[in-house]
N, C-alpha and C positions, 0 to 999 in steps of 0.2 A: 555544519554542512547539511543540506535537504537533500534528502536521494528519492525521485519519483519513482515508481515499482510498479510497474502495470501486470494484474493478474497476481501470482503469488500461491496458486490451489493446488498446482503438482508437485510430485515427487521433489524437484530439484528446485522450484519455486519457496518451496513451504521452509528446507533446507536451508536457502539461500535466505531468507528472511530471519529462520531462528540466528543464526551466524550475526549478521548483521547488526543485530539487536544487540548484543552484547558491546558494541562500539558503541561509547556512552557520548560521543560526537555528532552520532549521527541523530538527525530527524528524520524519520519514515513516511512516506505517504505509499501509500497503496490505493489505486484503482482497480477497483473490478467490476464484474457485469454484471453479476445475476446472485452469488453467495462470497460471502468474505472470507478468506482463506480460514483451514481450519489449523489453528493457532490456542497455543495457552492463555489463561487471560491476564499473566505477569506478562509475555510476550506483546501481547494482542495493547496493553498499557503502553508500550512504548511507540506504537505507529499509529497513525490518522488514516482512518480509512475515508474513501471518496465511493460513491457507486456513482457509475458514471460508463456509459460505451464511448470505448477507445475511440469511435469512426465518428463518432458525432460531435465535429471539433466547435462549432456553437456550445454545444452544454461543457466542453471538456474548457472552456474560455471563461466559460459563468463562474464553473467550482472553482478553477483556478484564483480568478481574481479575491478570492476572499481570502486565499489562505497568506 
């Protein structure tokens, strides 16, 4: 299963991502805007990050189709 994750850098964000990661089912993507969540780098190994702004549904179509 692909779980999309927009943002990821706060308190319940960064939480909510170590958690997840441990589901060995899941595929990770994460977008974010400006810094990549700060994350382990065993963690950070299991998710694709994207930099990409959410509002900007042109570029968030471009990343998309690749993945």
């Amino acid at each position: 299963m692909k779980l999309l994750f927009f943002g990821g850098k706060r308190f319940l964000g960064n939480s909510l991502l170590i958690k997840l990661t441990k589901i060995k089912s899941i595929n990770i993507i994460v977008v974010y805007r400006k810094k990549k969540p700060l994350l382990s780098k065993k963690i950070k190994s299991r998710i694709k990050f994207i930099k990409c702004d959410r509002e900007d549904i042109k570029s968030l179509r471009e990343k998309f189709s690749k993945i």
